[in-house]
Structure formats: structure tokens, C-alpha cells
MARMAR-672280 format. One line per field, with one value per residue (C-alpha): x, z, y. Coordinates in Angstrom, 2 decimals, m for minus. Example, Ala and Ser with C-alpha at 12.3 -4.5 7.8 and 13.67 -1.06 7.14 Angstrom:
2
c1 (12.30;13.67) .
c3 (7.80;7.14) .
c2 (m4.50;m1.06) .
***
This chain:
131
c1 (m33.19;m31.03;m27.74;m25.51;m22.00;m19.10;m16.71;m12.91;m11.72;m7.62;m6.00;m2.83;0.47;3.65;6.93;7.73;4.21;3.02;m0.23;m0.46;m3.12;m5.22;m7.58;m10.84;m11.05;m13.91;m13.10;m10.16;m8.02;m5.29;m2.24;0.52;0.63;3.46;3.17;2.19;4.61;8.37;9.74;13.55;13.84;16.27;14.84;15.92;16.53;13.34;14.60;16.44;18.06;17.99;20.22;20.43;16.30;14.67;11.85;8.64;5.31;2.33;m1.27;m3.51;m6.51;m5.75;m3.85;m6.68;m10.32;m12.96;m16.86;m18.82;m21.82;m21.09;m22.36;m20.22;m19.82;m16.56;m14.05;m11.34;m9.01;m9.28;m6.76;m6.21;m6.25;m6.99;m3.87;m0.65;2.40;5.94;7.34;11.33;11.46;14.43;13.57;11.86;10.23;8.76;5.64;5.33;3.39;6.27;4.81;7.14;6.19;8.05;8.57;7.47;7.47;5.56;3.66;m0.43;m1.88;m4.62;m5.37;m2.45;m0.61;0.70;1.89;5.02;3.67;5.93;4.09;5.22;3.28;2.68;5.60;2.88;1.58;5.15;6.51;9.51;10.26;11.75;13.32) .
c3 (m50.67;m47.53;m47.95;m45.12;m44.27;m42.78;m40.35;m40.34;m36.91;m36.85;m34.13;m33.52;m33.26;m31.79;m34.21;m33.40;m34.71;m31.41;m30.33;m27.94;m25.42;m26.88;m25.36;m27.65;m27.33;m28.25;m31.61;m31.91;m30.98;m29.28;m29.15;m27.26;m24.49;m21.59;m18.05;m15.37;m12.78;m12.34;m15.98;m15.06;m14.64;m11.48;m8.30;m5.55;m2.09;m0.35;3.43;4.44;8.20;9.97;11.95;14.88;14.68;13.71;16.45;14.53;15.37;14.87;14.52;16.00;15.31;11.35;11.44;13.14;11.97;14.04;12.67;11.78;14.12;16.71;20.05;22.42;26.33;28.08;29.07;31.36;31.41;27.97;25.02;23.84;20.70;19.55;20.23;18.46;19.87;19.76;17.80;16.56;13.33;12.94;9.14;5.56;3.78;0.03;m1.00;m4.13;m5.38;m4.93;m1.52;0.76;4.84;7.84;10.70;14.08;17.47;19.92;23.08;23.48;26.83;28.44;31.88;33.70;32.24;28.35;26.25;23.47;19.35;16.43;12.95;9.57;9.02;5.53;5.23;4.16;7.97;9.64;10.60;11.96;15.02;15.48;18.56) .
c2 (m15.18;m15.24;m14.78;m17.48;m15.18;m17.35;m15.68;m16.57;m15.88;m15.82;m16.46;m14.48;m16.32;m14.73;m14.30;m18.61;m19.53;m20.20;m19.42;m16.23;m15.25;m12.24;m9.98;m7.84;m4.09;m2.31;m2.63;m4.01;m7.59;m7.03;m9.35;m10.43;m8.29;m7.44;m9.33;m7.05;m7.23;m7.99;m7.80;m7.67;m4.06;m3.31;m2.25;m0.86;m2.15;m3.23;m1.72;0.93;1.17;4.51;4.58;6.71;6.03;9.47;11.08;11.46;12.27;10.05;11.46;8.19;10.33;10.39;6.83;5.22;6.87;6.12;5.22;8.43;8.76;6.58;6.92;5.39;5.59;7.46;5.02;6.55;3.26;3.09;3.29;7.53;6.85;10.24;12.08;12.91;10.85;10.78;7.74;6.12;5.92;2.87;1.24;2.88;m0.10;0.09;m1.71;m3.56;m0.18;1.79;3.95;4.42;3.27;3.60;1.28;3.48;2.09;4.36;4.32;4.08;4.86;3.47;5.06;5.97;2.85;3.01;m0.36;m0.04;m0.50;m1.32;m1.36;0.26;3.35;5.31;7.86;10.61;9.78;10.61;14.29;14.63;16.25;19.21;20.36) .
***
């Protein structure tokens, strides 16, 4: 004779009685869990002004990678985006992942002409000049 089994499922409630949103492990049922994100923890400042601006050096080659195996044609007017430049360093910014980045304005040339940049650049990325 075949036996009929009845499962109870029980929902978890939070310490008011109210329902709360569970998740199943592998072998276990997990209840209320913690928010990722913000929980009210402090934090610091999101910028930080440097002031005089700091001379770094940028690496294009390693900030910019370029496709593996291409084969491209020789452009002399076009952008040298393969050397290391010199760069200000005038803000530190921190993500929401807690890496630090670093606002960089520097010069790219193109022929014998070169155009002014200013984007935030990982800190790892930035050396600092030295004289």
C-alpha cells in the first residue's frame, strides 16, 4: 500500500510576525537577510581636490589595449596612442566599490597637432613624476 506524505512548508516571519523574504541554500532556508548596499555605515568623502594638481604619467598603451592580431595600415596623422604621456592630476574620486580613480587631463597627438583629454583614470594606472 502507498503511503501519501504531506509537507508543511513554514514560512519564516521576522521578530513583528511579519512575513520576510527568504532565500534556499543547498540544504538549508535561509532568512531575513542584510540589504546589500548603503546600510548607514559612514563614508567618506566622495572627491578629493589636489591642489597644486600633481604631474603624473599616463601609459595610453596599458590604459587603452588595442585588439590582439589586428592588421591594420600605418597612419602618420593619426592619434599615438601607444606612448607614455605626461598628465595633471587635479581631483581623486572613489567608486561605489571603494577603488580609488584619478581625474588626469593630458595631451594626445595626432600628427604634428595634439588635442587636451580630461577623464578619471584608475589610481593603479597613475605614477607620479619625479623630477
Amino acid at each position: 500500500m502507498r503511503q501519501r506524505i504531506t509537507i508543511s512548508r513554514a514560512f519564516p516571519t521576522s521578530q513583528r510576525g511579519q512575513p520576510v523574504a527568504s532565500c534556499r541554500t543547498y540544504d538549508r532556508t535561509v532568512g531575513e537577510l542584510q540589504s546589500i548596499g548603503y546600510n548607514g555605515q559612514p563614508v567618506q568623502q566622495v572627491f578629493r581636490r589636489v591642489d597644486p594638481p600633481v604631474t603624473v604619467l599616463v601609459d595610453l598603451a596599458a590604459l587603452f589595449p588595442r585588439e590582439p592580431h589586428r592588421a591594420g595600415g600605418y597612419n602618420p596623422v593619426g592619434l599615438q596612442m601607444h606612448s607614455v604621456v605626461e598628465g595633471r592630476l587635479t581631483c581623486w574620486g572613489i567608486c561605489e566599490q571603494g577603488y580609488w580613480w584619478g581625474l588626469v587631463t593630458y595631451e594626445i597627438a595626432y600628427g604634428a597637432r595634439c588635442k587636451s583629454v580630461t577623464h578619471w583614470i584608475p589610481a593603479w594606472m597613475l605614477k607620479r613624476k619625479t623630477d
